[in-house]
C-alpha positions in Angstrom: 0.0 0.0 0.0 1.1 3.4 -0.9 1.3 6.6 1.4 -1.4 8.5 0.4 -3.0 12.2 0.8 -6.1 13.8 0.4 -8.6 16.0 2.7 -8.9 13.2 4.9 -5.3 12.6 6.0 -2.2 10.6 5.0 -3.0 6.8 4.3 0.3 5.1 6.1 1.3 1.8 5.6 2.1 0.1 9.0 3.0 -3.2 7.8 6.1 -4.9 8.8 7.2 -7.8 6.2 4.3 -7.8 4.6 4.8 -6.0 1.1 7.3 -9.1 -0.2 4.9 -11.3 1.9 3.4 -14.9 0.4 0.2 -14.3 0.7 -0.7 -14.6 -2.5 0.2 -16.1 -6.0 1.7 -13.1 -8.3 1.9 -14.5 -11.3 -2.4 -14.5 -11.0 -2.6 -10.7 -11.1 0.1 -10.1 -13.1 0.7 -8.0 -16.4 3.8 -9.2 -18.0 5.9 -5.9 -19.1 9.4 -5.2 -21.0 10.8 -4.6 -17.4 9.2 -8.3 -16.4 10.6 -9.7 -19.5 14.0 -8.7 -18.6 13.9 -9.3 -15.4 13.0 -12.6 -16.0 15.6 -13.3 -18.5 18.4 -12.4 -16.2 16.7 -14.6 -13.5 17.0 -17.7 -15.5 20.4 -16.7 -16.9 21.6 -16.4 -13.3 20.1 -20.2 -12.4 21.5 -21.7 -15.7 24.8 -20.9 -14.7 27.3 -23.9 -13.5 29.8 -23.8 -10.5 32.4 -21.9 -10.8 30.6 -19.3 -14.2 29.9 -16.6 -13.8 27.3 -15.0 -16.8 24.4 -13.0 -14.9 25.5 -14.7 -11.3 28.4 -12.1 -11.5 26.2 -9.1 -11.4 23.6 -7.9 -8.6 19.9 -6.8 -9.9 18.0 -3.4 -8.9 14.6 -2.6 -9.9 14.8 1.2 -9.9 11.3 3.3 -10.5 8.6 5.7 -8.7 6.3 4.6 -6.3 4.1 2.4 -7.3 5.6 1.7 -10.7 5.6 -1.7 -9.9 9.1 -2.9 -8.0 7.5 -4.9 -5.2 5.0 -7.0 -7.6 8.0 -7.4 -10.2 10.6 -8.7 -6.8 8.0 -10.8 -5.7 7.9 -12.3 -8.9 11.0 -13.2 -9.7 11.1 -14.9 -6.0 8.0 -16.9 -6.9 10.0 -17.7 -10.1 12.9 -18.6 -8.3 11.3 -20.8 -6.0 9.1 -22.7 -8.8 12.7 -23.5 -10.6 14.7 -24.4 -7.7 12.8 -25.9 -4.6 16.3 -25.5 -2.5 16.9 -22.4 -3.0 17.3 -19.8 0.2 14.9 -17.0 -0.3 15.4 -13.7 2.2 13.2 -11.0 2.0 13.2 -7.7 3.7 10.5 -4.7 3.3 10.8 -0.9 4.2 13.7 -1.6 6.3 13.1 1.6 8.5 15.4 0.3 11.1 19.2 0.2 11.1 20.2 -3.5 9.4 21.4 -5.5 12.6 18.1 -4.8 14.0 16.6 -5.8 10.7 18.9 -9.0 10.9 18.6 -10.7 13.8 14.5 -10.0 14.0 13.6 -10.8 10.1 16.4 -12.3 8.1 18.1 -14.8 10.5 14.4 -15.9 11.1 13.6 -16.4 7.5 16.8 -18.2 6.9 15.9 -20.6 9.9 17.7 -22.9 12.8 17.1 -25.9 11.1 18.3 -25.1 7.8 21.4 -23.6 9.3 22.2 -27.1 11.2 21.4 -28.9 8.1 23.7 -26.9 6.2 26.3 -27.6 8.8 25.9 -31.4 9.1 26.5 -31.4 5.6 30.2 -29.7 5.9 30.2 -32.0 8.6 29.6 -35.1 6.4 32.2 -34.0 3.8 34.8 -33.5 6.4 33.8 -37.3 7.4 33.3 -38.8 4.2 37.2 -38.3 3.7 38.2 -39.7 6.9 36.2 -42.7 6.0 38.9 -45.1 4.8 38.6 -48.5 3.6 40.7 -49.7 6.6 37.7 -48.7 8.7 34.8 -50.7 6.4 36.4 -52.4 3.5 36.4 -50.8 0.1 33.2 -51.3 -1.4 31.4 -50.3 1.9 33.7 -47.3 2.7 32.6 -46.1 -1.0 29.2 -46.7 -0.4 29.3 -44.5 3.0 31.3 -42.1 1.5 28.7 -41.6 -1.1 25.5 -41.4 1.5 27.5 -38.8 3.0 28.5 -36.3 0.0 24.4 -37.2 -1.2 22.8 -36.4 2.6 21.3 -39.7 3.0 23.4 -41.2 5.5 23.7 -38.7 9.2 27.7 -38.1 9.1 27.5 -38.2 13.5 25.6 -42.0 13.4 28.7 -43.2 11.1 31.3 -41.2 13.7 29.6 -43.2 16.2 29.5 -46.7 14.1 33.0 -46.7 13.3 34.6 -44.7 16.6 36.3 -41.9 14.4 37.5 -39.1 16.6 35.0 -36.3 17.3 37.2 -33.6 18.1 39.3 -34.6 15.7 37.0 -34.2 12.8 35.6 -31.0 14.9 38.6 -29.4 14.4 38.6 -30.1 10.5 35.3 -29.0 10.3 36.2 -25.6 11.6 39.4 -25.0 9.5 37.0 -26.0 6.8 34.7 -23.1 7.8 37.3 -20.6 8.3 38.8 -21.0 5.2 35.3 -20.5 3.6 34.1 -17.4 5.4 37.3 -15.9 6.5 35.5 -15.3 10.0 37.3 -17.6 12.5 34.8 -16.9 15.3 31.7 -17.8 13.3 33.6 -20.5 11.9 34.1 -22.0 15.9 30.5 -21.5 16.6 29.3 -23.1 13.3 31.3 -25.9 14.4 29.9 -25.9 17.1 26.4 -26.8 15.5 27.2 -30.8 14.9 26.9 -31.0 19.1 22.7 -31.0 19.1 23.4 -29.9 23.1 25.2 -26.9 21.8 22.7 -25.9 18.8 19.9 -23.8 20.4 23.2 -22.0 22.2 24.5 -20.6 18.8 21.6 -19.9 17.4 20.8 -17.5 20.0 24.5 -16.0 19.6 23.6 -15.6 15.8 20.7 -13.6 17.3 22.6 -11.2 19.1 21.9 -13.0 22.4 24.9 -13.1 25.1 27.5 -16.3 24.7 26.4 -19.0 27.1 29.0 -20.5 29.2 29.8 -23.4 27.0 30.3 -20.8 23.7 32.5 -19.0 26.1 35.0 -22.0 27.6 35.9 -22.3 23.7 37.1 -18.7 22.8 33.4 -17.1 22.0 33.2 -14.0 24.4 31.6 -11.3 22.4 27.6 -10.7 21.2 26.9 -9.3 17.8 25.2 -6.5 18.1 26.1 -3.8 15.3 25.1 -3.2 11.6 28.8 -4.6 10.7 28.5 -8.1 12.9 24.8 -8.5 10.6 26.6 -7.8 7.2 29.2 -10.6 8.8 26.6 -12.9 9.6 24.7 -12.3 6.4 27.8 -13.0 4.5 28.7 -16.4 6.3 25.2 -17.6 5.4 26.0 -16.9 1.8 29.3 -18.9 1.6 28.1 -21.7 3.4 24.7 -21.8 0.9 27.0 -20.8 -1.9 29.5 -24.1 -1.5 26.8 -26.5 -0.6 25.2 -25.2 -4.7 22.4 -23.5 -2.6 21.0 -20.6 -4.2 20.4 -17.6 -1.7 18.6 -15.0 -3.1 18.1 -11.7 -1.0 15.3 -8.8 -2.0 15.5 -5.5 -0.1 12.4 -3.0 -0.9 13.1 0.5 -0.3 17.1 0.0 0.2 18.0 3.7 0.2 16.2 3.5 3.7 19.1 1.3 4.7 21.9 3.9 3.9 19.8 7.0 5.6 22.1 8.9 8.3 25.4 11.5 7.8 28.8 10.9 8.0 30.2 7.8 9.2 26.6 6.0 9.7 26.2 6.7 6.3 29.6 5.6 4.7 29.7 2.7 6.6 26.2 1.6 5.1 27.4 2.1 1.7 31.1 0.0 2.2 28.8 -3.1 3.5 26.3 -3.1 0.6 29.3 -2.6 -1.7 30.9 -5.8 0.3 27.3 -7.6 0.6 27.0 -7.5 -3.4 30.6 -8.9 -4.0 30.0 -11.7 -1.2 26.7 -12.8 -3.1 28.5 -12.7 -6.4 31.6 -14.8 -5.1 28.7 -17.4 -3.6 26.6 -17.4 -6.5 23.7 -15.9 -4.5 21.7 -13.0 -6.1 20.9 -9.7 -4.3 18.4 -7.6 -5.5 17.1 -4.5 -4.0 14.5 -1.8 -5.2 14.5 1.9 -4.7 13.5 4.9 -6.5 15.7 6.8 -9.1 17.5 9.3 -7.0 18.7 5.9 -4.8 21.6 5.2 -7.0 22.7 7.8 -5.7 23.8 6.5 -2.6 25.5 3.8 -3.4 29.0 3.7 -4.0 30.7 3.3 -8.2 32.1 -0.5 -7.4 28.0 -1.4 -6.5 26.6 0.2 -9.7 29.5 -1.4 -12.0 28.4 -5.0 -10.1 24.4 -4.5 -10.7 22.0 -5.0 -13.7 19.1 -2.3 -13.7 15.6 -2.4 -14.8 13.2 0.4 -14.6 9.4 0.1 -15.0 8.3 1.4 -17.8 4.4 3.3 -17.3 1.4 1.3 -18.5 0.1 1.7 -21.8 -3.9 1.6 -22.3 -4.1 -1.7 -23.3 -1.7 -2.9 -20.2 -4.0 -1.0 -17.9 -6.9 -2.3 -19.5 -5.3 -6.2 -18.5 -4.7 -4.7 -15.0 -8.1 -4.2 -14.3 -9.2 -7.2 -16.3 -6.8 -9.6 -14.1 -9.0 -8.4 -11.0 -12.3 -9.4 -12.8 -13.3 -5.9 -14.0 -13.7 -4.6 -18.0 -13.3 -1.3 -19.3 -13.4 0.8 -21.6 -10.8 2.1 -24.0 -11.7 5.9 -22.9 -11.6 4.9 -19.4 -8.3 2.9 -20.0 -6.7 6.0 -21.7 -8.4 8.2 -18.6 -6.6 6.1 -16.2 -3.1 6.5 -18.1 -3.1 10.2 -18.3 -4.3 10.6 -15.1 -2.0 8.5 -13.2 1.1 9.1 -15.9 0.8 5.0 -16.0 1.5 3.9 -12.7 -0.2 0.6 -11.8 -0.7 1.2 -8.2 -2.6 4.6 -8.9 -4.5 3.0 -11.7 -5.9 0.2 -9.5 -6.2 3.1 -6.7 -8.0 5.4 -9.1 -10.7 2.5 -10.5 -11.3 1.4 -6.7 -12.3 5.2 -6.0 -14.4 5.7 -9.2 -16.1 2.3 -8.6 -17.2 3.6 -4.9 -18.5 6.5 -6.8 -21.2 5.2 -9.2 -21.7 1.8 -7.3 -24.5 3.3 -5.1 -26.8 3.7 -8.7 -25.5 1.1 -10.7 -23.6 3.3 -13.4 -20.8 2.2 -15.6 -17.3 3.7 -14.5 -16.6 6.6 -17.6 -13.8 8.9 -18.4 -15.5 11.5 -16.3 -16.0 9.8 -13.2 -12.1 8.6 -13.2 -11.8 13.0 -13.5 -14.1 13.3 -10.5 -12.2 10.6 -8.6 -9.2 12.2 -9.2 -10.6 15.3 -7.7 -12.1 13.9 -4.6 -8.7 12.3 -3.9 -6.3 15.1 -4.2 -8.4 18.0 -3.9 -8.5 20.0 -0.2 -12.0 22.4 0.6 -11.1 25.3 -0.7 -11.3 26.9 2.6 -8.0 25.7 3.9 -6.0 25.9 0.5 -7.4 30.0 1.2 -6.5 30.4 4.6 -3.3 28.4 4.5 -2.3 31.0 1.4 -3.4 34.1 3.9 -1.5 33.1 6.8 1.9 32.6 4.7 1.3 36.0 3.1 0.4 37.7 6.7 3.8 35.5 7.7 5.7 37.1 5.1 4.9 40.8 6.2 3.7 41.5 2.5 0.8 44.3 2.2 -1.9 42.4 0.0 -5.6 42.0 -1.0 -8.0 39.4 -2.0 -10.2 38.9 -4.2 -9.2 41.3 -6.2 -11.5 42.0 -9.2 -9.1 43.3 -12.4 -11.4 42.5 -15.3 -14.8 42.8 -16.1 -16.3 38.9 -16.8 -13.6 37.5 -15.0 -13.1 35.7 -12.0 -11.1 37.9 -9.6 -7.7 37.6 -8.2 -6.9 35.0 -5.4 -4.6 37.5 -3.5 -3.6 40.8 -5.3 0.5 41.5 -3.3 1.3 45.1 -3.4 5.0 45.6 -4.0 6.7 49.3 -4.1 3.9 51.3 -3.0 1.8 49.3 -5.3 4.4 49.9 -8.4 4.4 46.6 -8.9 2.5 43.3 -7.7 2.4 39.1 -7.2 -0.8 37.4 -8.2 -1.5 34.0 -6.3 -4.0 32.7 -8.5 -5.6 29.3 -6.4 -7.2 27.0 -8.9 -9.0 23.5 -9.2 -7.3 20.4 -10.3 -6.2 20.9 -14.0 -6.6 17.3 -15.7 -6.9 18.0 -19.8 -7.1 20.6 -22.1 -9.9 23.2 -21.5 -9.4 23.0 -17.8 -7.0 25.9 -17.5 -9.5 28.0 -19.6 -10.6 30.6 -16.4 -6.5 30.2 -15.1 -5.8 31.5 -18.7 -8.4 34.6 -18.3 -7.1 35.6 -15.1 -3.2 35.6 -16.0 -4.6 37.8 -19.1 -6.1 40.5 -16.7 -2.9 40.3 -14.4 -1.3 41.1 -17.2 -3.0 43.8 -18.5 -3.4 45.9 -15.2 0.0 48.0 -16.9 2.0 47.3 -13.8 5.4 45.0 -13.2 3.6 41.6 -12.1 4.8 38.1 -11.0 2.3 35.3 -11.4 1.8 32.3 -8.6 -0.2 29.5 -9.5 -1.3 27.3 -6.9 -2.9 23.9 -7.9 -5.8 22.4 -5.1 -5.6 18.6 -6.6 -4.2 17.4 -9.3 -2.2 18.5 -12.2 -1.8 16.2 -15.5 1.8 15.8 -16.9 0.3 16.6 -20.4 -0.7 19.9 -20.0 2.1 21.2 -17.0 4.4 22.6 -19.5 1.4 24.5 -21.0 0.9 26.0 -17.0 3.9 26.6 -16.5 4.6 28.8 -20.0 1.8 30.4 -18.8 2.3 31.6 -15.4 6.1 31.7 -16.3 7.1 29.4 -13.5 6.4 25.6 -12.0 2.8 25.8 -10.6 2.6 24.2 -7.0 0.8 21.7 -5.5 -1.1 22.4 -2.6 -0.7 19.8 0.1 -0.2 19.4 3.8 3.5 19.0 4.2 5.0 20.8 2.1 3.4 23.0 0.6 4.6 26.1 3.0 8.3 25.8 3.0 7.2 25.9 -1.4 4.9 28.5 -1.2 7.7 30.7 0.8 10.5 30.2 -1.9 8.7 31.2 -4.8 6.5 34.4 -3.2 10.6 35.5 -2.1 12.0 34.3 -5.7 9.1 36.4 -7.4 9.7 39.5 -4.6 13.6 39.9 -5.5 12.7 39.7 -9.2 10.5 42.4 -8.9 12.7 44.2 -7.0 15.9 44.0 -9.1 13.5 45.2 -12.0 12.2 48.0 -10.3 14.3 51.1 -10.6 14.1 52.3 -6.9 16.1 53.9 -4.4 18.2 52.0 -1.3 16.3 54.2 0.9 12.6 53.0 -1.4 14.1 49.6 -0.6 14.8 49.9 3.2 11.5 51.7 4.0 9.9 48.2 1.5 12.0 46.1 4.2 10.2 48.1 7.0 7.5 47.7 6.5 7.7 44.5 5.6 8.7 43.9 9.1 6.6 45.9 11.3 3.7 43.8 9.2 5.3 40.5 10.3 5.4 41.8 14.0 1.9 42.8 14.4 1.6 39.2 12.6 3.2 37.7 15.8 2.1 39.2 18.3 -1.7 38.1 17.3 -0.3 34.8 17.2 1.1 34.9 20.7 -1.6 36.7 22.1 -4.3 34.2 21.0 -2.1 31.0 22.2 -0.9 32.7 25.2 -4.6 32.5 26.4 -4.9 29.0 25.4 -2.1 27.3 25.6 -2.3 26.0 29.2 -5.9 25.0 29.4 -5.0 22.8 26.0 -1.8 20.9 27.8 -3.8 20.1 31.1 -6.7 18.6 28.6 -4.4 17.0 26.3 -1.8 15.4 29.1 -4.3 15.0 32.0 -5.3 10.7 31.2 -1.9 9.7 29.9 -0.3 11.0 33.2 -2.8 9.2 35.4 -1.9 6.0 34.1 1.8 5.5 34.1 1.7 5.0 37.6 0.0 1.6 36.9 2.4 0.6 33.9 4.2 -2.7 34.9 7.0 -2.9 32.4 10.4 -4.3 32.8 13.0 -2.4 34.1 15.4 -1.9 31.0 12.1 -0.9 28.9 10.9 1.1 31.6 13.9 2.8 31.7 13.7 3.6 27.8 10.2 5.3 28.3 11.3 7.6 31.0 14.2 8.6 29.0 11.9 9.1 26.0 9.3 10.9 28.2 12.0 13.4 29.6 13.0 13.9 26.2 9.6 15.7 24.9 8.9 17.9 27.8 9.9 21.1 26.7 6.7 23.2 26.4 7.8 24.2 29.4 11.0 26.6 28.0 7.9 28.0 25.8 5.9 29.1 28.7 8.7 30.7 29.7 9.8 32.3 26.4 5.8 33.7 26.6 6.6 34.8 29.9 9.6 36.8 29.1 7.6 38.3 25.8 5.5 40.0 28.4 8.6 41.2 30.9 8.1 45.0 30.6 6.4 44.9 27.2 6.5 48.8 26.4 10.4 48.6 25.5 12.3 46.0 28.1 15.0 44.5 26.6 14.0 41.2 28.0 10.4 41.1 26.2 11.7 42.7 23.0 14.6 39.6 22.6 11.5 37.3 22.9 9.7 38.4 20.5 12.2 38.6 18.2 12.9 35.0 18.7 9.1 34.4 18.6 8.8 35.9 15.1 8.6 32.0 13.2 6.0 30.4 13.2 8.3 27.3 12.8 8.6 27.7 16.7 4.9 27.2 17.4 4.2 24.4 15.5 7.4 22.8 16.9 6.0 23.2 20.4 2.6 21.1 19.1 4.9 18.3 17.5 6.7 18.1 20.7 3.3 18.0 22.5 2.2 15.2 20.3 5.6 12.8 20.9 4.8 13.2 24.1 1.5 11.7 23.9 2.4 9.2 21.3 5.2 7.7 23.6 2.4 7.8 26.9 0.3 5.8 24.1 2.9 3.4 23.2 3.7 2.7 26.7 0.1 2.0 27.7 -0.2 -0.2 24.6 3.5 -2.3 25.1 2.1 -2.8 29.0 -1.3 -4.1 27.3 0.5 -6.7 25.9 3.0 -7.5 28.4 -0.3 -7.8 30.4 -1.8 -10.4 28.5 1.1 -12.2 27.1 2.0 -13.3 30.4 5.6 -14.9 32.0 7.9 -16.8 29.7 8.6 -16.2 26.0 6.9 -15.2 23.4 4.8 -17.6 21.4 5.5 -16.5 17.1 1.8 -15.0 17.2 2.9 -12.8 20.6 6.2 -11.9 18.4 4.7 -10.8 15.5 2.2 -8.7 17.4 4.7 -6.9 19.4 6.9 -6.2 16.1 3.7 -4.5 14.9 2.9 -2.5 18.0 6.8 -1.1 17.7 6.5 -0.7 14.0 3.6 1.2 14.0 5.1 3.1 16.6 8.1 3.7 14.6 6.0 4.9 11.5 3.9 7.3 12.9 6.6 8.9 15.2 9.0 9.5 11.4 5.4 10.9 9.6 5.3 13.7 12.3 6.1 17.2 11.3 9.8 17.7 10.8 9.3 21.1 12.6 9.6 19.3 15.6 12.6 18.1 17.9 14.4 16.1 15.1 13.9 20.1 12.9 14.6 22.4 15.2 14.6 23.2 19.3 11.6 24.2 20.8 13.1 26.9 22.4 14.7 29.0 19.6 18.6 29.3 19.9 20.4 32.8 20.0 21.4 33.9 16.7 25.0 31.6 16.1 24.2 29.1 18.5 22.9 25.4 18.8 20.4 23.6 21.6 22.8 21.0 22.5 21.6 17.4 21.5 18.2 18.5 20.1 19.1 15.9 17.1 20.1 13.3 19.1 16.5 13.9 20.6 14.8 13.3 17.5 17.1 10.2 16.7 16.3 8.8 20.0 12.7 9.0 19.8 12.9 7.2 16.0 14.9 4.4 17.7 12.6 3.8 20.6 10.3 1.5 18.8 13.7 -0.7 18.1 15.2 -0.1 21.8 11.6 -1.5 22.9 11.3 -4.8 20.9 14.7 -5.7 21.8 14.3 -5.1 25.4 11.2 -6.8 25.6 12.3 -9.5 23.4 15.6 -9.4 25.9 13.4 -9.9 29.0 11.1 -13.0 27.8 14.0 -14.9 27.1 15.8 -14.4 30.7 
């Protein structure tokens, strides 16, 4: 499912593993493209080859494309196709990893790869290792070849013949482990892989795979450390590839959304790179196949030696009569006119042409009318168009931000619709028209756009043109918009649409001003005014939440505080929470910050810094965000002691897992959708000019880790 927007709210996908899931058969629903034809082709290249070729096994695969262009289905695929052509192949999948990758490892990969495939893996390097001690001294010649054979073929169990013929155990232990150091170059994996032939000793490195602590018996032979980090996964990941790799096992490994995988700065980030770079060269020396999907701008991130090592294949858009089989492979029919609707609306992206249908469907199903071209236009509308209302006021409160004197609705033509906002510039010299319009979907739509840039134009004076798009806006007719207006029209949405907005009213401001032929002094008293505007601006603002404010905290924090007291949670989580808690309550510097605007207000030099630092609104809706953190982590702590509650003493059953990976997830995925005007964009309490909060980023990093820090230290607990 795709994050969505619309008037009633982002649509976010909470799912954990569940995009590359098998819950269904892809090759039912699926429309076979160029991109699936050549994915497919270098999928059965890649199985063709023999030991020790290389051909398409030398290269690592990345589906690159928009969301919703089809990279999920199209992985998917090729894993379904994988698995139909080789039943023992090793098929790892991991989706939206939003946490850092040894997180990701020990809770999703090392699962899918499995205990008991791991041990069988090792009790076949432990059968080669005895099928050449196995000597015709010990059974006779014909026998000894016989054994040897059941060995190498994994019908005969290498530790029943060790204990028919009285060969040496530690003996052949110790050959088993130089046989596994020499393959993964990892002598510490290597002695715990060893380890694996002793069934007393199995369960113990498993959980070291894990990232468990070494039990005593790991530690007595040399095992002292846990793996913990991003770079003892990558390890791990890589030792699973050799040993599948010289055993002829295929191990293929899909990662959806990779680039989420690199995120971070500095070393977080280059160290990301240097172990995907490694990753791919370790599945190319084992034959194993890595692919991972991300949009365009993801290449990117990765390093030259990863690009030179991978084949990419983009999605191309669907054509009519591809979306037309779309819709047909989910037991619908239409149209060609609605086929070609749902192309141009959509630029032919699958996802938003099923999306689209669903919508227009829910439309006419109440009266039993066909799905036409012109319902698809009215879906589109209903789904990305805002009341006009809010698109109004949200355009009114940037311009009173900005300080600028303008009007509305300002009528310049007779017979034509008037003027969104009319912004005065140089004494009214010169002017910005915001002009607010519908969604513009085909030709004819921008007909009353068209009328109103005309009478801009014609009112004789210097003008810069704004056009702001409520809904949608068609990729055939943008560059007919934009010649118009003489700049990129923008999209109106919740997010982002301010910090848009701001850049282009200042990019159209210093135009007109570098065209105007004024004064400095014309241009200082412009400047002025500007910000004696933006102050009165403020200090409406601070007036009307200085009378709220409080009475909104007590209501919103009031039930949240009255239950922690009953929160049983174990210690090390506990101890997370508070430390999350403490992190998000800061409202408090902004009560004083009000306090201080009101210290003398008539000129103290107290009240006047304050307001100055007040003057952003960036600062007030940073104080909300930080209001709801707080509340989210109270939520999250109610909900984690719910479950604790109810799963009772012991571990955790796979059901009880998979739940409490979904309560953290979902915890994870709403705390990142937040505003980033909060405490991971900027300090509640606005620094002095030149200085820095301390930490305030390690505050918002800390608060995007806590769903992590919580699974593990729940996960921790139930197993001591």
């Amino acid at each position: 499912m795709m994050a969505g927007h619309g008037p009633g709210g982002p649509e976010v996908a909470v799912t954990y593993t569940l995009r590359l899931a098998d819950d269904a058969d892809p090759t039912e629903v699926t429309v076979v493209t160029p991109a699936f034809d050549s994915a497919f082709r270098f999928v059965d290249a890649y199985l063709a080859t023999g030991a020790g070729e290389l051909g398409e096994s030398g290269r690592a695969l990345a589906l690159v494309g928009d969301l919703g262009s089809g990279k999920t289905h199209l992985a998917r695929s090729l894993l379904d196709r994988i698995a139909r052509s080789r039943e023992d192949a090793i098929l790892l999948k991991l989706d939206t990893p939003h946490s850092e990758f040894g997180f990701l490892f020990r809770n999703v990969l090392l699962e899918q790869f499995g205990r008991e495939r791991l041990h069988d893996l090792v009790i076949d390097y432990y059968a080669q290792v005895t099928a050449e001690r196995i000597g015709e001294e010990e059974a006779g010649p014909e026998l000894a070849e016989e054994i040897r054979q059941g060995l190498i073929e994994g019908t005969l169990d290498p530790r029943k013949v060790v204990e028919h013929f009285h060969l040496t155990k530690g003996v052949l232990q110790d050959e088993l482990r130089r046989m596994l150091r020499h393959l993964t170059e990892h002598s510490t994996w290597a002695t715990a892989l060893a380890l694996m032939v002793m069934d007393e000793l199995a369960d113990d490195v498993w959980e070291w795979l894990g990232g468990g602590a070494p039990s005593d018996a790991l530690r007595e032979r040399g095992i002292n450390r846990r793996l913990l980090t991003s770079a003892d996964a990558y390890h791990t990941l890589s030792v699973l590839a050799f040993l599948g790799g010289r055993m002829r096992r295929r191990m293929v490994l899909v990662i959806d959304e990779f680039e989420k995988l690199l995120g971070g700065e500095g070393s977080a980030h280059e160290n990301a790179v240097n172990s995907l770079e490694e990753l791919v060269k370790v599945f190319i020396d084992s034959q194993g196949l890595l692919v991972y999907c991300g949009p365009p701008d993801s290449l990117t991130l990765v390093s030259r030696g990863t690009l030179q090592r991978t084949r990419l294949i983009t999605p191309s858009p669907f054509t009519r009569e591809q979306a037309t089989l779309l819709i047909a492979n989910r037991g619908r029919r239409v149209t060609p006119p609605v086929a070609e609707s749902l192309v141009e609306m959509t630029d032919g992206n699958p996802r938003e042409i099923l999306s689209l249908f669903r919508r227009a469907e829910a439309i006419v199903s109440p009266n039993g009318r066909p799905v036409t071209a012109g319902t698809i236009k009215e879906a589109v509308r209903q789904r990305h168009e805002f009341p006009v209302d809010q698109v109004r006021t949200t355009v009114r409160r940037l311009l009173e931000d900005s300080g600028l004197d303008f009007r509305s609705d300002v009528v310049l033509a007779a017979d034509t619709d008037p003027i969104d906002f009319w912004v005065r510039y140089a004494d009214g010299r010169a002017a910005v028209a915001v002009l607010i319009t519908r969604s513009l979907l085909s030709a004819g739509d921008d007909v009353h756009l068209e009328r109103r840039v005309a009478a801009a134009n014609a009112s004789g004076l210097p003008c810069e043109l704004i056009a702001v798009v409520n809904g949608h806006l068609t990729t055939s007719i943008r560059a007919g918009v934009s010649n118009l207006v003489g700049r990129q029209p923008i999209l109106f949405d919740v997010q982002e649409f301010g910090k848009r907005f701001r850049a282009t009213l200042e990019t159209a401001i210093r135009r007109l001003a570098a065209s105007a032929d004024e004064s400095v002094l014309d241009g200082l008293r412009e400047r002025m005014d500007r910000l004696s505007r933006q102050q009165s601006a403020t200090q409406n603002m601070i007036d009307q939440l200085h009378e709220s404010m409080a009475g909104r905290l007590a209501l919103a924090t009031g039930p949240y505080e009255a239950d922690e007291e009953v929160l049983d949670l174990p210690p090390g989580v506990a101890e997370q929470f508070d430390r999350a808690s403490a992190l998000t309550e800061s409202t408090g510097e902004l009560g004083g910050l009000l306090q201080d605007v009101f210290d003398n207000p008539a000129g103290g030099e107290r009240s006047l810094r304050a307001r100055r630092r007040l003057v952003s609104r960036e600062l007030i809706e940073a104080a909300g965000t930080t209001m709801v953190q707080r509340l989210l982590v109270q939520a999250f702590r109610t909900r984690v002691a719910q479950f604790l509650g109810y799963a009772g003493p012991g571990g955790l059953t796979p059901d009880e897992r998979e739940e409490l990976q979904a309560i953290c997830r979902t915890f994870e995925v709403t705390v990142q959708s937040l505003p980033s005007s909060g405490l991971s964009a900027a300090p509640v309490r606005a620094p002095e000019p030149g200085s820095r909060s301390p930490g305030w980023e390690d505050r918002g990093r800390a608060l995007d880790e806590l769903g992590r820090r919580v699974l593990q230290g729940v996960l921790m607990s139930a197993r001591s």
